[in-house]
Structure formats: structure tokens, C-alpha cells
N, CA and C atoms of all chains as a GROMACS GRO file, in nm:
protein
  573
    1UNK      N    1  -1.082   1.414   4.362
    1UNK     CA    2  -1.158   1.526   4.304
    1UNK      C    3  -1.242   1.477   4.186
    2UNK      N    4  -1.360   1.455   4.165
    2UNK     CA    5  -1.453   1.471   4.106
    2UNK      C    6  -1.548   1.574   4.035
    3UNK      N    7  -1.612   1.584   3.939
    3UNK     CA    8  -1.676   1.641   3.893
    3UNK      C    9  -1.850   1.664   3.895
    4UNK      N   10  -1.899   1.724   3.941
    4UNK     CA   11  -2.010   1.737   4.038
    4UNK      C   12  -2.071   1.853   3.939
    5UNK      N   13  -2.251   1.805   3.943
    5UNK     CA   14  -2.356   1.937   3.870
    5UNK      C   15  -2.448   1.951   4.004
    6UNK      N   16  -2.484   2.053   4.022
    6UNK     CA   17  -2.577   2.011   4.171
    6UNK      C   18  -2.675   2.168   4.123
    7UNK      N   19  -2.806   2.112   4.146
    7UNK     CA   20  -2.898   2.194   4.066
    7UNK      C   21  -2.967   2.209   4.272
    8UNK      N   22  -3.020   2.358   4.237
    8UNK     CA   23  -3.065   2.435   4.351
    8UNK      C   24  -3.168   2.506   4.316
    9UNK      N   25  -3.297   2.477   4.356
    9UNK     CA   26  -3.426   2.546   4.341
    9UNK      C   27  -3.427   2.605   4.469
   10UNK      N   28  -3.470   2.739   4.437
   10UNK     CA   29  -3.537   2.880   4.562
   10UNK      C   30  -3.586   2.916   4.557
   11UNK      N   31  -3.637   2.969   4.725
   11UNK     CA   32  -3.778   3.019   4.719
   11UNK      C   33  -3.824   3.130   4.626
   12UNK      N   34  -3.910   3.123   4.499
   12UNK     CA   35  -3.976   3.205   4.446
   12UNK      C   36  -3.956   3.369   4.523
   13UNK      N   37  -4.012   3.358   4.667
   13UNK     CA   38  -3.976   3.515   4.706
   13UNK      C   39  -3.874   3.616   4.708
   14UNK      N   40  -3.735   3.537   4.686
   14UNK     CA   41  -3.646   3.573   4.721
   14UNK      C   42  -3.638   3.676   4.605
   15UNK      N   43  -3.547   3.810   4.632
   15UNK     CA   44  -3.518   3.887   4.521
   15UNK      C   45  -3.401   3.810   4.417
   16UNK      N   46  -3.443   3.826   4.288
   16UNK     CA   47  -3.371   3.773   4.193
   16UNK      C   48  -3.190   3.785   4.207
   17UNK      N   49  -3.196   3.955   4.266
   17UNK     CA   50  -3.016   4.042   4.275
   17UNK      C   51  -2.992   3.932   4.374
   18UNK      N   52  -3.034   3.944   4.491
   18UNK     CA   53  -3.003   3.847   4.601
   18UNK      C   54  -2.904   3.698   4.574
   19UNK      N   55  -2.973   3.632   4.425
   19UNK     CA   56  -2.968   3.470   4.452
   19UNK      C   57  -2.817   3.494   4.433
   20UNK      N   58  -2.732   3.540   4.300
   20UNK     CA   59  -2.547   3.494   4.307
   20UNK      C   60  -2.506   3.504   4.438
   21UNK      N   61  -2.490   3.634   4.485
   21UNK     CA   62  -2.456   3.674   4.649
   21UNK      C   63  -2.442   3.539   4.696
   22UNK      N   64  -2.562   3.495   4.772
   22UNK     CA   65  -2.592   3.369   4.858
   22UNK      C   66  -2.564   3.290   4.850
   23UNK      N   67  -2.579   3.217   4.679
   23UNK     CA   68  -2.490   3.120   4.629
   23UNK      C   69  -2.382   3.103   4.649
   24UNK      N   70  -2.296   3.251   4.610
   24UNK     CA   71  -2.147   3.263   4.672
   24UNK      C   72  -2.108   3.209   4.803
   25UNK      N   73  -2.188   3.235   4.853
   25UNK     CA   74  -2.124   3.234   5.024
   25UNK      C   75  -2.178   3.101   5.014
   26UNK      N   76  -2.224   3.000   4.980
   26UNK     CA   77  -2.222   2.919   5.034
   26UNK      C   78  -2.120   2.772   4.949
   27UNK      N   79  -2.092   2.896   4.842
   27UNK     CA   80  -1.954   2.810   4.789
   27UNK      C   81  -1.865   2.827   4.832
   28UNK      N   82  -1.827   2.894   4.926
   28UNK     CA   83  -1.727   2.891   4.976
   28UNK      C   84  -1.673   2.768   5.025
   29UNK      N   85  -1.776   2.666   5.080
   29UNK     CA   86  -1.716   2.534   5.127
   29UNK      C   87  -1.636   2.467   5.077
   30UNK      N   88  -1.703   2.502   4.903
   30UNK     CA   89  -1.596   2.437   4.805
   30UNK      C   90  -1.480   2.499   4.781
   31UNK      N   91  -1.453   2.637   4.799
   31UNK     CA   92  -1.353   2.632   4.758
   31UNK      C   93  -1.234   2.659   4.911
   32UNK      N   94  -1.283   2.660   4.992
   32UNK     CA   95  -1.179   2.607   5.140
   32UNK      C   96  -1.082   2.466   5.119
   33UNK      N   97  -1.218   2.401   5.084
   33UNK     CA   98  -1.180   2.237   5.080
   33UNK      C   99  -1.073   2.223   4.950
   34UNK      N  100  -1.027   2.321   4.867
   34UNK     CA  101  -0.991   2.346   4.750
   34UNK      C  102  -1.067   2.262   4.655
   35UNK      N  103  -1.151   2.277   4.661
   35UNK     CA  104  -1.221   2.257   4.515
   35UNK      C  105  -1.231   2.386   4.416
   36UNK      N  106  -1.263   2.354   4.286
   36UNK     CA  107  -1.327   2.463   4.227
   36UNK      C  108  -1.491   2.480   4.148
   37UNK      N  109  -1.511   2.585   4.112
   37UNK     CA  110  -1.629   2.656   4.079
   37UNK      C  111  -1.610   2.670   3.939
   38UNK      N  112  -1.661   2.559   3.836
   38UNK     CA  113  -1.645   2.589   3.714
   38UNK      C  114  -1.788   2.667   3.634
   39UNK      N  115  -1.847   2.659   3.695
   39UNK     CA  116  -1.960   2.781   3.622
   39UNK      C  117  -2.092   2.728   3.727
   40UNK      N  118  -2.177   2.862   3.742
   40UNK     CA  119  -2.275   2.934   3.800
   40UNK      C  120  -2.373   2.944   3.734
   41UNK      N  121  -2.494   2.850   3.686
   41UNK     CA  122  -2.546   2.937   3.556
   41UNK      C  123  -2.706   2.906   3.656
   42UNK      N  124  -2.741   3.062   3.662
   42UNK     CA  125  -2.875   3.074   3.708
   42UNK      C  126  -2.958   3.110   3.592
   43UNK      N  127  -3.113   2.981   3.622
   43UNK     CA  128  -3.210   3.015   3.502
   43UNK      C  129  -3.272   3.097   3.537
   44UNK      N  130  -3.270   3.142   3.670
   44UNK     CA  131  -3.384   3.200   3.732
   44UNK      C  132  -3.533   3.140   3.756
   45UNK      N  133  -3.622   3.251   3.739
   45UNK     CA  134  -3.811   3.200   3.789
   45UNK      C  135  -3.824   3.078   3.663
   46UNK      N  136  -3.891   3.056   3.709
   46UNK     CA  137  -3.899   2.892   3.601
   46UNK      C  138  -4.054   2.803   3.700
   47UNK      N  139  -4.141   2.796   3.609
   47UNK     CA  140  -4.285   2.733   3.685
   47UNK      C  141  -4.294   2.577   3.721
   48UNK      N  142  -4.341   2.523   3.783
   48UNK     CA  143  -4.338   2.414   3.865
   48UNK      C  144  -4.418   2.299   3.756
   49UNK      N  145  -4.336   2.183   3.745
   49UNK     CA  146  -4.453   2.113   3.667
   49UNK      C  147  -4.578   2.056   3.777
   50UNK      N  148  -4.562   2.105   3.904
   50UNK     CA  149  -4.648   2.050   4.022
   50UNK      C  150  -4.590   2.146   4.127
   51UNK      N  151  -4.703   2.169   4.206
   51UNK     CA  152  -4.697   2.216   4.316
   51UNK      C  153  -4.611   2.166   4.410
   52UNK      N  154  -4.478   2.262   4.477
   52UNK     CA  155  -4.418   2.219   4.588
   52UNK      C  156  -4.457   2.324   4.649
   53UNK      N  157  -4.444   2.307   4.772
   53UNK     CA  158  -4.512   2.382   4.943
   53UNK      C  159  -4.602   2.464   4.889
   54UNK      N  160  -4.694   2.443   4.838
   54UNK     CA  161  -4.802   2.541   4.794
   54UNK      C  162  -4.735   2.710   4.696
   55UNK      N  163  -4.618   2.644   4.645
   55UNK     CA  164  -4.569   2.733   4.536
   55UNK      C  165  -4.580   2.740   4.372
   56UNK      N  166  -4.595   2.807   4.294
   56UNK     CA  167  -4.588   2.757   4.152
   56UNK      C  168  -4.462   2.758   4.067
   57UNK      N  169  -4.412   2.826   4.114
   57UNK     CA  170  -4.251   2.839   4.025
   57UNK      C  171  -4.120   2.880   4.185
   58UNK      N  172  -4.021   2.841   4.120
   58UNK     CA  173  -3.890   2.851   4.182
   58UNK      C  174  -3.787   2.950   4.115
   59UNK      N  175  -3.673   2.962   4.174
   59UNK     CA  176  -3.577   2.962   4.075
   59UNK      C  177  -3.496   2.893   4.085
   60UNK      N  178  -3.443   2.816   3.983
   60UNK     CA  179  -3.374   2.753   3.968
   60UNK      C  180  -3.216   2.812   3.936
   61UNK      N  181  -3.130   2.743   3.991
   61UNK     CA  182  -2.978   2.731   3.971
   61UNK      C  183  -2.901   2.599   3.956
   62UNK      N  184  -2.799   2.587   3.826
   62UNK     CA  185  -2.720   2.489   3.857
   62UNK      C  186  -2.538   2.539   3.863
   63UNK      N  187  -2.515   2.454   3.944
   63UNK     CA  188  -2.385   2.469   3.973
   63UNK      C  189  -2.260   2.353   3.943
   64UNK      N  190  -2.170   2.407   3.860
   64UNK     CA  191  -2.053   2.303   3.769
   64UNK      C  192  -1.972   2.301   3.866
   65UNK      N  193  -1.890   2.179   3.952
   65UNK     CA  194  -1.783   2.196   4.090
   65UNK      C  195  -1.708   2.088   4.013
   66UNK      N  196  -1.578   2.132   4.054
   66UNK     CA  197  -1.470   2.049   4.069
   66UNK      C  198  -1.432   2.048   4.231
   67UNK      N  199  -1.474   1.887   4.279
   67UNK     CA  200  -1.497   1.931   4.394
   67UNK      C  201  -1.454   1.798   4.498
   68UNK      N  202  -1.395   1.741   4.615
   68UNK     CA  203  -1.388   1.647   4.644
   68UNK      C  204  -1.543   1.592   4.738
   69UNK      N  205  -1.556   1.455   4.707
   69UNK     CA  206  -1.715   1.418   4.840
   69UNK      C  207  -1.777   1.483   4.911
   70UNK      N  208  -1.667   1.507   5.026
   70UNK     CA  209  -1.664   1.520   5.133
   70UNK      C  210  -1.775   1.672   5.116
   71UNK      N  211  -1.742   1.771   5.088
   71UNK     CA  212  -1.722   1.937   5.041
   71UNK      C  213  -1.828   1.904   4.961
   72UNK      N  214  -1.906   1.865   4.898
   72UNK     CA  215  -2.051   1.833   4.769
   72UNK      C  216  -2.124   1.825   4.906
   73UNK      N  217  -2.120   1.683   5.018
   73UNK     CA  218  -2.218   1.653   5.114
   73UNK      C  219  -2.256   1.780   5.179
   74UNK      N  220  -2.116   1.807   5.184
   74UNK     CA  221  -2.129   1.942   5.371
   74UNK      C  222  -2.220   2.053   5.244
   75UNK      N  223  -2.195   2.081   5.144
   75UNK     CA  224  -2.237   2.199   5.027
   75UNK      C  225  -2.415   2.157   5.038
   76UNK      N  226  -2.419   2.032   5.009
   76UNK     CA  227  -2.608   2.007   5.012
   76UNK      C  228  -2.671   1.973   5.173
   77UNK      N  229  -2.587   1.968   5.252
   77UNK     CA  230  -2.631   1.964   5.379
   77UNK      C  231  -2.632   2.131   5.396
   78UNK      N  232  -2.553   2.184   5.370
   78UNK     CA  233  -2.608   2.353   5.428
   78UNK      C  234  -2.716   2.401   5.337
   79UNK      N  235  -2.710   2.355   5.234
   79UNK     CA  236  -2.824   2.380   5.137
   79UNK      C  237  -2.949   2.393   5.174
   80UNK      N  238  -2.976   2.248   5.239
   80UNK     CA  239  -3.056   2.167   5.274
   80UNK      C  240  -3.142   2.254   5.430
   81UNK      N  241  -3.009   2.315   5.463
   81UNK     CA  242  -3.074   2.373   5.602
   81UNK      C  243  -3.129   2.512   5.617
   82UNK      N  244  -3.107   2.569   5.498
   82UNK     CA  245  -3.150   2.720   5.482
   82UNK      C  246  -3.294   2.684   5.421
   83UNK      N  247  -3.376   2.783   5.475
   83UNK     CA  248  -3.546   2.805   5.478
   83UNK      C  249  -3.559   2.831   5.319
   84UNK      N  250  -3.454   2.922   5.274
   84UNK     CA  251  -3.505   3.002   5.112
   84UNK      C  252  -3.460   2.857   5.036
   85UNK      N  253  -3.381   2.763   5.045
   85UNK     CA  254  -3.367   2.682   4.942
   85UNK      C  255  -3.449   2.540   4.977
   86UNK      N  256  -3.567   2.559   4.854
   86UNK     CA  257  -3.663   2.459   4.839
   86UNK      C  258  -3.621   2.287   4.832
   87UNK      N  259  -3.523   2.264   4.699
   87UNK     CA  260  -3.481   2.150   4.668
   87UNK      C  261  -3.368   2.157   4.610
   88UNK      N  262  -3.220   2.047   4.621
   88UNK     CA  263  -3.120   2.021   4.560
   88UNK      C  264  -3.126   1.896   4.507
   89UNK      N  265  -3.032   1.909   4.428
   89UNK     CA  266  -3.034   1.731   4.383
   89UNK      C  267  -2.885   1.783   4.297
   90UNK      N  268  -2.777   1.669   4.360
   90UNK     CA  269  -2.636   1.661   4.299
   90UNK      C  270  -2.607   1.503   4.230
   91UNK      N  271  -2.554   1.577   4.086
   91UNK     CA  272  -2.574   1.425   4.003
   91UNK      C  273  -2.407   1.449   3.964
   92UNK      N  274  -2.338   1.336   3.938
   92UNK     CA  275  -2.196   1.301   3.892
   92UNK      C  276  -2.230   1.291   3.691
   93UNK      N  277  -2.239   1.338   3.624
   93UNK     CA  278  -2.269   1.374   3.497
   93UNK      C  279  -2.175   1.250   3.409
   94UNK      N  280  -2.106   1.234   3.472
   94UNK     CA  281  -1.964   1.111   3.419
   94UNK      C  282  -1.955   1.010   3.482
   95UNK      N  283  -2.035   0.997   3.606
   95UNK     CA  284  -2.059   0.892   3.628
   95UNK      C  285  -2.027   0.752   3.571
   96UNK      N  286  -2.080   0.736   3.467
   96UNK     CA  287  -2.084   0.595   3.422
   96UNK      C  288  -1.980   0.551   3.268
   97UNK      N  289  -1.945   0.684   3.260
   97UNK     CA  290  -1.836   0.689   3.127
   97UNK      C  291  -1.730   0.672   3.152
   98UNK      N  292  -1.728   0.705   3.305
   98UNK     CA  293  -1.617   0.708   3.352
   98UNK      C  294  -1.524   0.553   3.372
   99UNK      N  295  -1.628   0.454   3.375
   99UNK     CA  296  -1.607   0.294   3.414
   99UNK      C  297  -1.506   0.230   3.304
  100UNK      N  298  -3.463  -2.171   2.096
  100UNK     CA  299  -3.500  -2.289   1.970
  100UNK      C  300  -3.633  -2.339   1.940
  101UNK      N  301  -3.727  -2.359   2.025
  101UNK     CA  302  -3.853  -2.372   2.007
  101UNK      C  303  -3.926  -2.282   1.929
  102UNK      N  304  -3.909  -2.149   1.920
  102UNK     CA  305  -3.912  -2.071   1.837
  102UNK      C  306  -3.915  -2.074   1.673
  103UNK      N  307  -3.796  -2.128   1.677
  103UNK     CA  308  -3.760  -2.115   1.491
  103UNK      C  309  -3.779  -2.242   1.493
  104UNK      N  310  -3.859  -2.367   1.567
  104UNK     CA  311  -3.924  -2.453   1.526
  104UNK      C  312  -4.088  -2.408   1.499
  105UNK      N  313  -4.176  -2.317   1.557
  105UNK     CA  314  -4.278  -2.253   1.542
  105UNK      C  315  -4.283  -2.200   1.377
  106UNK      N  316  -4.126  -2.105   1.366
  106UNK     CA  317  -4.149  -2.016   1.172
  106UNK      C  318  -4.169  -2.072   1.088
  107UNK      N  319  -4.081  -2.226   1.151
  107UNK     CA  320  -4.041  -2.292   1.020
  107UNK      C  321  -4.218  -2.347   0.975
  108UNK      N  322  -4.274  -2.405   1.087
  108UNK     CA  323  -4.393  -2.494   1.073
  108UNK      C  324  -4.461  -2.393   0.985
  109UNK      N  325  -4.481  -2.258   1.074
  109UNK     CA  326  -4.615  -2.145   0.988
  109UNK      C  327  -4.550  -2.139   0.880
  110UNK      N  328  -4.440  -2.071   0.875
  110UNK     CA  329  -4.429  -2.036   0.710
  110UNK      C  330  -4.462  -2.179   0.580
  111UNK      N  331  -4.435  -2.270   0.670
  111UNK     CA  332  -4.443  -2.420   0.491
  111UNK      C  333  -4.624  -2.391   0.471
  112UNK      N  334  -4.702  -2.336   0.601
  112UNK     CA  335  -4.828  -2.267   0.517
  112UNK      C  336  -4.821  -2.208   0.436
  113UNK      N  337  -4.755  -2.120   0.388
  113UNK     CA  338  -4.719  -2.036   0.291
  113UNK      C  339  -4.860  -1.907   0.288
  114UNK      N  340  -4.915  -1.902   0.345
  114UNK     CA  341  -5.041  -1.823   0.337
  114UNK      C  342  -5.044  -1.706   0.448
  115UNK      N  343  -4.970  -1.605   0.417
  115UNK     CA  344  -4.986  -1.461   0.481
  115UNK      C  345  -4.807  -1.504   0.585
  116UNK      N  346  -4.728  -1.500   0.526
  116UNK     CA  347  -4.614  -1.544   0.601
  116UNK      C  348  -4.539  -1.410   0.696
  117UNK      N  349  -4.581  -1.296   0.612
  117UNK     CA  350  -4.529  -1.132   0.658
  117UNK      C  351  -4.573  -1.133   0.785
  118UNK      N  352  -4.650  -1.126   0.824
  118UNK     CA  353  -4.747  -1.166   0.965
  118UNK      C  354  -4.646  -1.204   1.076
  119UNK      N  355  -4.637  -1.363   0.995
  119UNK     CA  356  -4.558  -1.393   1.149
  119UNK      C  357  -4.420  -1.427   1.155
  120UNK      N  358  -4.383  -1.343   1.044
  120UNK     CA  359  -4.179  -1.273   1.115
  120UNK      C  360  -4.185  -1.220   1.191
  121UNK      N  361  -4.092  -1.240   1.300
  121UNK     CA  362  -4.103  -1.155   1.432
  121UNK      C  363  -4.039  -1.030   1.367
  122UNK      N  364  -4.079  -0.972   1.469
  122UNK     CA  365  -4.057  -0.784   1.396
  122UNK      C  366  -3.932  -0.742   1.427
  123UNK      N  367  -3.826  -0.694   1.340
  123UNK     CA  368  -3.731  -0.641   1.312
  123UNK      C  369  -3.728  -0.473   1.384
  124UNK      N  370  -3.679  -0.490   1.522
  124UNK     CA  371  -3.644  -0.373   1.637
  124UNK      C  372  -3.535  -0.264   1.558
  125UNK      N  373  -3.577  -0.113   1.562
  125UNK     CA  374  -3.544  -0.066   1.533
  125UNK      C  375  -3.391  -0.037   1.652
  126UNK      N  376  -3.278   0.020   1.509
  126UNK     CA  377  -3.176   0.062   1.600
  126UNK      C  378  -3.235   0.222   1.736
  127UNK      N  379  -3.129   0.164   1.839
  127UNK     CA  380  -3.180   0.278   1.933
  127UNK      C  381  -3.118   0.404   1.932
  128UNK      N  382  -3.236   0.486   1.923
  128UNK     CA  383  -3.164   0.630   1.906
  128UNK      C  384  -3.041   0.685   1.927
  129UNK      N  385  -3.055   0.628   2.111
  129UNK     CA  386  -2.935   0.699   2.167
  129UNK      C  387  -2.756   0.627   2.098
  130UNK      N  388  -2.792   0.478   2.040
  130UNK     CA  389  -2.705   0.362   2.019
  130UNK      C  390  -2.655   0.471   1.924
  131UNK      N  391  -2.744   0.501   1.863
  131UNK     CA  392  -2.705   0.568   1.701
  131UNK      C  393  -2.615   0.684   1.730
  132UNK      N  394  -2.662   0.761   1.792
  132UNK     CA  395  -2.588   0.896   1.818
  132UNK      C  396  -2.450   0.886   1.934
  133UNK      N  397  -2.444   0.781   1.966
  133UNK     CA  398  -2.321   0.759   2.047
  133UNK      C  399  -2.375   0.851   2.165
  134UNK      N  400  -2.444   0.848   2.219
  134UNK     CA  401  -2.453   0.931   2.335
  134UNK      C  402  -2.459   0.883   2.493
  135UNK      N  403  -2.386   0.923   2.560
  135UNK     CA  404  -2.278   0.804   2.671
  135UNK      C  405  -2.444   0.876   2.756
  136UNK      N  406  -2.409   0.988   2.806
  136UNK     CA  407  -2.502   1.076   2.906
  136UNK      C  408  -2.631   1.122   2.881
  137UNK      N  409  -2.772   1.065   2.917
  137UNK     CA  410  -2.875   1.141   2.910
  137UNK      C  411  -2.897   1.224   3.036
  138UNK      N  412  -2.892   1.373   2.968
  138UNK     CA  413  -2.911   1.487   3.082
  138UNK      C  414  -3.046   1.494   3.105
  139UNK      N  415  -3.093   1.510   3.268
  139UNK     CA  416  -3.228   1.525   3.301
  139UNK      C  417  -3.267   1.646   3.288
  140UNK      N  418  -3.193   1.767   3.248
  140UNK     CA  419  -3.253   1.915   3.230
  140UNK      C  420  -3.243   1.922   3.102
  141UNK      N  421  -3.281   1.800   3.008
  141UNK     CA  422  -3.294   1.832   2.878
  141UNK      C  423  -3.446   1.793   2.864
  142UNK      N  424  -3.530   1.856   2.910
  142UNK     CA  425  -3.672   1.858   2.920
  142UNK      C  426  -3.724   1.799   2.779
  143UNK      N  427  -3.701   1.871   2.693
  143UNK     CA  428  -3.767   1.905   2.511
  143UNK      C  429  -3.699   1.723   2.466
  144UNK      N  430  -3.599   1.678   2.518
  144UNK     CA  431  -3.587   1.563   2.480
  144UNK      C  432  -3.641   1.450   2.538
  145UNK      N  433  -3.674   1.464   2.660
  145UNK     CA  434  -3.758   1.382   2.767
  145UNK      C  435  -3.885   1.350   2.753
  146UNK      N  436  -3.903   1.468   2.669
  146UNK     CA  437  -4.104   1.506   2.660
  146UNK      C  438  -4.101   1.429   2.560
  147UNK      N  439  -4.008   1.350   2.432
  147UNK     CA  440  -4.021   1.228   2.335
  147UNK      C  441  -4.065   1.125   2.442
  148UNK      N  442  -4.015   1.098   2.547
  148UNK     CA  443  -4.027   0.956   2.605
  148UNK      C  444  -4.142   0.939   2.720
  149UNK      N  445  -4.245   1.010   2.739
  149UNK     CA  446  -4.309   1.050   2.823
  149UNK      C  447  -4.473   1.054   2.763
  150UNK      N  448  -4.546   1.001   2.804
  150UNK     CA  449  -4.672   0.989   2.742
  150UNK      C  450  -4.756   1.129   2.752
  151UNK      N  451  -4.881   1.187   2.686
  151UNK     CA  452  -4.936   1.285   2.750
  151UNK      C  453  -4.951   1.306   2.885
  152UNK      N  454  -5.009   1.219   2.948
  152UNK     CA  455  -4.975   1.157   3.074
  152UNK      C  456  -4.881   1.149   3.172
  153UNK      N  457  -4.772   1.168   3.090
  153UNK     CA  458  -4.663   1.152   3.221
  153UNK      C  459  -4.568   1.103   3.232
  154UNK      N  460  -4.641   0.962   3.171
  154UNK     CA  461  -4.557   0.823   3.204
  154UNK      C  462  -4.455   0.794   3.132
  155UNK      N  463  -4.400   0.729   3.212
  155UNK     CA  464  -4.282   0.677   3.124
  155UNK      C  465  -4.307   0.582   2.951
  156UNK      N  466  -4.257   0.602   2.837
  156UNK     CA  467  -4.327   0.512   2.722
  156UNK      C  468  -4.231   0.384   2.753
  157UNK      N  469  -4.303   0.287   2.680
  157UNK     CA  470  -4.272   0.189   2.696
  157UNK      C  471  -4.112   0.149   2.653
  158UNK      N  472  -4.034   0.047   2.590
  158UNK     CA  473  -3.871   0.022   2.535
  158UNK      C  474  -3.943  -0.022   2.396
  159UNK      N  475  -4.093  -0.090   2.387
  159UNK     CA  476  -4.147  -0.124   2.251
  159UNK      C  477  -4.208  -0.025   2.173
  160UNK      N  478  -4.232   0.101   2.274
  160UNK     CA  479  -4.283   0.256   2.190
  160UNK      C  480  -4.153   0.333   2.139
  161UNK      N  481  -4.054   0.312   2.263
  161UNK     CA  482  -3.919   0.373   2.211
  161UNK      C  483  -3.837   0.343   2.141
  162UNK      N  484  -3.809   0.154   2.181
  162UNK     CA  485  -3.702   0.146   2.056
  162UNK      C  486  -3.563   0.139   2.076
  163UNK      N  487  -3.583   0.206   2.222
  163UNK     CA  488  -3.472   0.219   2.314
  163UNK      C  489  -3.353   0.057   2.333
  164UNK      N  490  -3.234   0.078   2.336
  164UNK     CA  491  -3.183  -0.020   2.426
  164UNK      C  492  -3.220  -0.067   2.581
  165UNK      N  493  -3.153  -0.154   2.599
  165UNK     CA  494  -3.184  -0.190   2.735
  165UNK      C  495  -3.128  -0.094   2.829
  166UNK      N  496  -3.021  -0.055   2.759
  166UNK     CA  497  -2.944   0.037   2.889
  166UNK      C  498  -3.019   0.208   2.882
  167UNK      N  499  -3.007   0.200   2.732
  167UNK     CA  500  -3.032   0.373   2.708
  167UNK      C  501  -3.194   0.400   2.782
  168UNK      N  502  -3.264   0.250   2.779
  168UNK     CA  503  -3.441   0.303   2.814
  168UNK      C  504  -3.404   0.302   2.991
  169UNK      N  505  -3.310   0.214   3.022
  169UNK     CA  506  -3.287   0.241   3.219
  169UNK      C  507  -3.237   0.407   3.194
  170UNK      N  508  -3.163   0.464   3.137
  170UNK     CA  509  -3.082   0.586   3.149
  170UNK      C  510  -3.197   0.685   3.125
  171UNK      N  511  -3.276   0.684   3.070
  171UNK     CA  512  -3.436   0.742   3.008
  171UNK      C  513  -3.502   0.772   3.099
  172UNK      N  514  -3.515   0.649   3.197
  172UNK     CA  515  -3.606   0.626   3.285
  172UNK      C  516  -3.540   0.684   3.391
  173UNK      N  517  -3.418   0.680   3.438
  173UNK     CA  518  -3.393   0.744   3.567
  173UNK      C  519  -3.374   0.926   3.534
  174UNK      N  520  -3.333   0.972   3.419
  174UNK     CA  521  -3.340   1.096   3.388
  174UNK      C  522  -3.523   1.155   3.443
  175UNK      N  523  -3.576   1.044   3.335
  175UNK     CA  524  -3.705   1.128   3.368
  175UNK      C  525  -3.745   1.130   3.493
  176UNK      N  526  -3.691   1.019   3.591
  176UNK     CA  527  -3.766   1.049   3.730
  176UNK      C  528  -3.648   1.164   3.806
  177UNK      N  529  -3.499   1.189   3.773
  177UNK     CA  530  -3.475   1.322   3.808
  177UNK      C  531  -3.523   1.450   3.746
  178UNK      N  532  -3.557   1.449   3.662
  178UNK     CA  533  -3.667   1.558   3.609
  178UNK      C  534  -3.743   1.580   3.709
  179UNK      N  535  -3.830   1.459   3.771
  179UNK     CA  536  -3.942   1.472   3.813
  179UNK      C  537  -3.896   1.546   3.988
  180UNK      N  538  -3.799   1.475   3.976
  180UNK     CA  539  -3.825   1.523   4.167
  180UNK      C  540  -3.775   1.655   4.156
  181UNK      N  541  -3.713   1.715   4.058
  181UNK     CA  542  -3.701   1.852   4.021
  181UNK      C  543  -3.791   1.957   3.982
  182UNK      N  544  -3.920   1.889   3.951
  182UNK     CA  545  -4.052   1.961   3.912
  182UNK      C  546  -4.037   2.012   3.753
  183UNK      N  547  -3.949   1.962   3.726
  183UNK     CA  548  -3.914   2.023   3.570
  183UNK      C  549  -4.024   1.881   3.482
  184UNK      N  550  -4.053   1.801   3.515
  184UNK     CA  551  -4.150   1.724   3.423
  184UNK      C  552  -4.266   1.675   3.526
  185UNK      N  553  -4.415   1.652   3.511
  185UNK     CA  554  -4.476   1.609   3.613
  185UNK      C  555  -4.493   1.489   3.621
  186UNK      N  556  -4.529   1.423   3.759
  186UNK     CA  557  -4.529   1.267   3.782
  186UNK      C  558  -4.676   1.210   3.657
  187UNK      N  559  -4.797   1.302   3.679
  187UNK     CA  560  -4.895   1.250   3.618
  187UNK      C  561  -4.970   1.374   3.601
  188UNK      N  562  -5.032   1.413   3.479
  188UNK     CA  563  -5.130   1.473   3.426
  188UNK      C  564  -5.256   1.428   3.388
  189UNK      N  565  -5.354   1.472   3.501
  189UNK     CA  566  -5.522   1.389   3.437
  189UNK      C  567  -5.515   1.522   3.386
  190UNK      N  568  -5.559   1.458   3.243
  190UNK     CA  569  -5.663   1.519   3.134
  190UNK      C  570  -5.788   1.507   3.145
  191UNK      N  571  -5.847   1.480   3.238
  191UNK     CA  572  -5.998   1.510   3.196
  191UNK      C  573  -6.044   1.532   3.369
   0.00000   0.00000   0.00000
């Protein structure tokens, strides 16, 4: 079990109420696999320093997991496959302190 | 060693010697503050290391260690693929 930040940009269209919901359900992976969900913190609309798919802003979310490998991959692979979520990127924050 | 055979020669000139001491590198920020982790969603701190432009500043603009200016440098390019900092800004 590791400690995992994994930041989630969405599609701008989506309704704001919408984004926890969705998020939820798709934490669920983590917490099957028993991992946990140490905080949720959505910034919301937030503007693009550059154009992705012909959009100007996203919203952004990051997500705090206590979580094993396996359950982070399968979490950014479903990510990865839904239309409303633009970009992820999961970083180990302790990474290197950890050595 | 070839080096401090070079100071020794200039300086017995004795004529403008400040010149050519090699320059005394400042301690590095991050060294100073003990700081293990540079976070890439710390934008407002990133935008120090980042030219108008974009770019990454140099380790001789920053000042940086060797390790803290690699840790700099990969923050700012996760910034970047995040859209939270841009790759390049033309100004004109």
C-alpha cells in the first residue's frame, strides 16, 4: 500500500453538481481493492495555460489514495476511457523521501 | 588543479584581482529550506523558475542544486502536461 495523488481534468461541459458523484463511482475500485480515499479536493473550472481539444479551461480534481498499484492502474485506465475525462496524471508525492 | 595554477599566475598581477575569483554560488533555496518534495501544483512557486517565456531558467539563474534544479525541472514539465503552466509563450 502506497500513497498516491492522481490529479483529473474534465470536460469543461460537464455540470459542476455532477463531478463528486462520478468521481465516486469510480473510486470505488479503490476502495474494493481495500484501499482508501484520503481526501477529494475539487478546484473546479480552472483555464488552460494552452489549448487542449480545442477547449479553454477544465475542471480540475485531485485525489489523496491510500491505495495498492495494481487499483491506481485499473483507477487511470477507467479514467482514461471515459469521453468526459480530458487528462490524468498520478504522481507518488514520497516517492523519493521515501529511499 | 590546472585551475588554481591559472589564480595563482593572474592574481601575482595584482591588477583588478576581484574579476577573476571564480564566483562564490549561492546556497540553494530549496537546500536551505529543507524541502525533500517540489509539488507541481504549486504554480506561484514554479513561475520563479520559468522565464517569461516558458522556459525552464537556467541552475546559473537559479542557484539551484543539482538535484533540487532536476526536481524543478521535472515539476515544471508536470505542470506542463497538466496545462497548469505553458510549454512556450511568444510575446510578440
Amino acid at each position: 500500500m502506497r500513497r498516491y495523488e492522481v490529479m483529473v481534468i474534465l470536460d469543461p461541459e460537464l455540470e459542476e453538481k455532477t463531478v463528486s458523484p462520478s468521481l465516486e463511482a469510480f473510486l470505488n475500485v479503490i476502495r474494493q481493492d481495500g484501499g482508501k480515499v484520503d481526501k477529494v479536493d475539487i478546484w473546479g473550472r480552472r483555464r488552460f495555460a494552452f489549448e487542449i481539444n480545442k477547449k479553454q479551461e477544465g475542471i480540475y480534481a485531485v485525489l489523496d489514495l491510500t491505495s495498492s498499484a495494481t487499483a491506481v492502474a485499473e483507477l487511470d485506465r477507467q479514467l482514461n476511457l471515459n469521453e468526459s475525462v480530458m487528462r490524468t496524471k498520478v504522481v507518488r508525492p514520497e516517492a523519493r523521501s521515501a529511499k | 588543479m590546472p585551475r588554481k595554477q591559472v589564480q595563482q599566475s593572474r592574481t601575482g598581477k595584482s591588477s583588478a584581482p576581484k574579476n577573476l575569483k571564480p564566483m562564490k554560488m549561492k546556497a540553494c533555496p530549496f537546500c536551505k529550506k529543507e524541502i525533500a518534495y517540489i509539488d507541481y501544483k504549486d504554480i506561484n512557486l514554479l513561475r520563479k523558475y520559468i522565464s517569461d517565456r516558458g522556459k525552464i531558467r537556467a541552475r546559473r539563474v537559479t542557484g539551484n542544486c543539482t538535484r533540487h534544479q532536476r526536481d524543478v525541472a521535472s515539476a515544471v514539465k508536470n505542470a506542463r502536461e497538466m496545462a497548469l503552466l505553458p510549454y512556450t509563450t511568444s510575446t510578440r
